[in-house]
C-alpha positions as CSV (number, residue, x, y, z in Angstrom):
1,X,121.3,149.7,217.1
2,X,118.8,150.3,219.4
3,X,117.4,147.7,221.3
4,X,113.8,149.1,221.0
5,X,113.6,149.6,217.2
6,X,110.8,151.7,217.1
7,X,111.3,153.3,219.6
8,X,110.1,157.5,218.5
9,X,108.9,160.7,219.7
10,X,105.0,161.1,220.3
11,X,104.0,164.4,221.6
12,X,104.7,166.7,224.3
13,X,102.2,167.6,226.5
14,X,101.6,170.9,228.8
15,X,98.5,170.4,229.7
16,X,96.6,167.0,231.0
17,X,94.4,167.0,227.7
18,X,97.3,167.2,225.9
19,X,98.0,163.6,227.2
20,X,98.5,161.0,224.4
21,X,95.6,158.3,224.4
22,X,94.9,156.3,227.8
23,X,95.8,153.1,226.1
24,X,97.9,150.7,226.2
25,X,101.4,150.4,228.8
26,X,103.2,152.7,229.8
27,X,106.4,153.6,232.4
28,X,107.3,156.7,233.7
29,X,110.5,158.2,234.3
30,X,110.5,161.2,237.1
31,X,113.7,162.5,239.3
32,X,115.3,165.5,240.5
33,X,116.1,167.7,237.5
34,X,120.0,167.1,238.7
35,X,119.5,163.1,238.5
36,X,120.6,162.1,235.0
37,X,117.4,160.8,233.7
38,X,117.3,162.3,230.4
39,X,120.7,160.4,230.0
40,X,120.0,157.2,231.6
41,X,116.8,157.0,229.0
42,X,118.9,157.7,226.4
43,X,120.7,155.0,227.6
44,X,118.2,152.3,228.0
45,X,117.1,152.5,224.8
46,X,120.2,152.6,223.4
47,X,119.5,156.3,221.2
48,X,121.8,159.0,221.4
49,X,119.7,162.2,222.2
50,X,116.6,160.3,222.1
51,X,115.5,162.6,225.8
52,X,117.0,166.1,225.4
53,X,120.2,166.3,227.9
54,X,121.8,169.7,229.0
55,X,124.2,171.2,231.5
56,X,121.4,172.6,233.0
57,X,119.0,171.1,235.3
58,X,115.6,171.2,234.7
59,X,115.5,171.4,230.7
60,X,112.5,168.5,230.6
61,X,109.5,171.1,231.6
62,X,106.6,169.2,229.6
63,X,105.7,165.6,230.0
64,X,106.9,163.5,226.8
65,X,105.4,160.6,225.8
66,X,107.7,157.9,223.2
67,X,106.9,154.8,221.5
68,X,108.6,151.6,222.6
69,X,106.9,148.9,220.8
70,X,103.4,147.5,220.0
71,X,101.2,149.0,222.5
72,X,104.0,150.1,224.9
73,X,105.0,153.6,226.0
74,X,108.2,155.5,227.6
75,X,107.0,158.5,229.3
76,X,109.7,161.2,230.5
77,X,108.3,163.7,233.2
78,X,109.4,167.0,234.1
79,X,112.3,167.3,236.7
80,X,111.5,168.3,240.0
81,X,113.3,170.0,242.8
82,X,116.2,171.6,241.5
83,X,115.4,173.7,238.3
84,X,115.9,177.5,238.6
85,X,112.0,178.9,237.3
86,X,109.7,180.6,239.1
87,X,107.4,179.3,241.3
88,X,104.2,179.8,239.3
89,X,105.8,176.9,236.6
90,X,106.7,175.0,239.7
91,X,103.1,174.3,241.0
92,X,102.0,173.7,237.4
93,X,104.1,171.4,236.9
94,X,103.2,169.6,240.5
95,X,99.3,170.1,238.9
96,X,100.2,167.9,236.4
97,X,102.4,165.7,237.4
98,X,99.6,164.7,240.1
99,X,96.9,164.8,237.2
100,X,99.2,162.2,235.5
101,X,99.6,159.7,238.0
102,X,96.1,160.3,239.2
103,X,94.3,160.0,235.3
104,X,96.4,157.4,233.6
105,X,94.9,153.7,234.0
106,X,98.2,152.7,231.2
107,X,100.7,153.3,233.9
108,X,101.9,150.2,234.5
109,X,104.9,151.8,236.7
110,X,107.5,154.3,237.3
111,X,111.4,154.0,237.3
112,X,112.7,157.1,239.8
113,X,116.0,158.7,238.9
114,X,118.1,159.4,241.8
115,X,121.8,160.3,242.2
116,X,124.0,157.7,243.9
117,X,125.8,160.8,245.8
118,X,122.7,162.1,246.9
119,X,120.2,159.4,247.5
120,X,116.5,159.6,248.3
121,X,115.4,163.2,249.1
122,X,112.0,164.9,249.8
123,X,110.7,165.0,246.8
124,X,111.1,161.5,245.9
125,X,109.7,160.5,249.0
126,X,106.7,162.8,248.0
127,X,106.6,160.6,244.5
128,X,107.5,157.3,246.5
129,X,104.1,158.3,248.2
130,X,101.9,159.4,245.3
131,X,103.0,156.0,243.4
132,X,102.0,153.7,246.7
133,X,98.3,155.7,246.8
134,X,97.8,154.3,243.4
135,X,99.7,151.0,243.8
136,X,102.4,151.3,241.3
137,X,105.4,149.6,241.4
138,X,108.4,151.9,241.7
139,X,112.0,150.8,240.6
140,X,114.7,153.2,241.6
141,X,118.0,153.9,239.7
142,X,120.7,155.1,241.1
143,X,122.7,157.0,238.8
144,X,126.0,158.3,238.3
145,X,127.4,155.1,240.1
146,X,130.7,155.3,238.1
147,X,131.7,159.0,240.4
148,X,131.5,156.6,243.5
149,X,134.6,154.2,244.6
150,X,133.3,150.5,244.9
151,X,132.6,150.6,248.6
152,X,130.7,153.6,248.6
153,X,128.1,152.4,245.8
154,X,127.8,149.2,246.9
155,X,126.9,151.2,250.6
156,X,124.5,153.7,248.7
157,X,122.8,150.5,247.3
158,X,122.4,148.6,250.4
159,X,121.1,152.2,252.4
160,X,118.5,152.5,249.6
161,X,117.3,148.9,249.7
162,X,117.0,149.3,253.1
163,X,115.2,152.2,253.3
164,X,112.7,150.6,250.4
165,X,112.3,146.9,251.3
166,X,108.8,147.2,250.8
167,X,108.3,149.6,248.6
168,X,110.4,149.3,245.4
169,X,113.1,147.8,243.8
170,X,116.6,149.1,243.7
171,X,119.8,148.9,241.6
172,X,123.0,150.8,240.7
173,X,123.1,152.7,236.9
174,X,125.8,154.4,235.4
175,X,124.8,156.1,231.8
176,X,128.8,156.4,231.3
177,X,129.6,153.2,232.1
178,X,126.7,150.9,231.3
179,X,126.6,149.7,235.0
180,X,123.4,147.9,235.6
181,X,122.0,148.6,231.9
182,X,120.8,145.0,231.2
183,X,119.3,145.0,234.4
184,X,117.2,148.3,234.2
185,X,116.4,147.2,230.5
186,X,114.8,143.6,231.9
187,X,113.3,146.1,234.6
188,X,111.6,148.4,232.0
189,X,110.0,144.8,230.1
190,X,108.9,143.5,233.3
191,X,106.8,146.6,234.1
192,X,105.8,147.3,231.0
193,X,104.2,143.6,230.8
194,X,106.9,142.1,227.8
195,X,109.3,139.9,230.3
């Protein structure tokens, strides 16, 4: 059962004024298209398929907005970085994810997707930026934890932290696994204003 009960789809949006109403709370989830947030969404809320997973990088290309609870959103953001399209889709999709962090007075914060193997690359230093110009708290998941031995995780961990004292919070997440799920889950609540 799914810890966020009513948890649904709202709308996709391609467009800025195709944004769901600026009401409410709402975190966003953005990473490389390669990072496993799709899966570590579906995840969190417990809800098989609930973000569209594929093989492929870069399959989220609009910006989705779900229902949690109440007054409370989950917004999944295109991929960045990685996905094979042409440039012309590339900077729209930069257009509006700057639009959306720019325009949206609900975003209460942003969870960043990034693969323990790969750590913190240039564009999530680029969205690390955009979410400090706008003071909005940043917690970072490091994903696919379970493809690293012990050592090596609990080094990609301490790198990142140290790298991010000041500027986010930082844990390990394995969608496979459930590493770190309660954690990320009372993560989610606090941002979103229910912890």
């Amino acid at each position: 059962m799914s810890v966020y009960p009513e948890a649904r789809f709202l709308t996709s949006a391609h467009q800025p004024n195709q944004f769901v109403v600026d009401s409410g709370a709402e975190v966003a989830f953005a990473g490389r298209s390669n990072a496993g947030k799709s899966s570590a969404i579906n995840k969190i809320v417990n809800r098989r398929n609930f973000a569209r997973t594929s093989k492929s990088p870069g399959r989220t290309q609009l910006v989705n907005f779900f229902h949690l609870a109440d007054t409370h959103r989950l917004v999944d953001l295109p991929g960045y970085g990685y996905a094979r399209v042409a440039d012309s889709v590339r900077r729209h999709w930069r257009g509006v994810l700057e639009d959306y962090f720019h325009s949206r007075t609900s975003l209460t914060g942003t969870v960043l997707v990034v693969d323990s193997r790969r750590l913190l690359g240039d564009f999530d230093w680029m969205l690390l930026d955009l979410c400090q110009s706008i003071d909005c708290p940043v917690h970072v998941l490091l994903t696919k934890a379970d493809k690293l031995k012990r050592q090596a995780a609990s080094k990609a961990l301490a790198a990142t932290q140290n790298e991010l004292a000041a500027i986010a919070t930082v844990q390990l997440f394995s969608a496979t696994k459930g590493q770190g799920l309660e954690q990320a889950r009372a993560r989610l609540d606090k941002l979103l204003g229910c912890a």
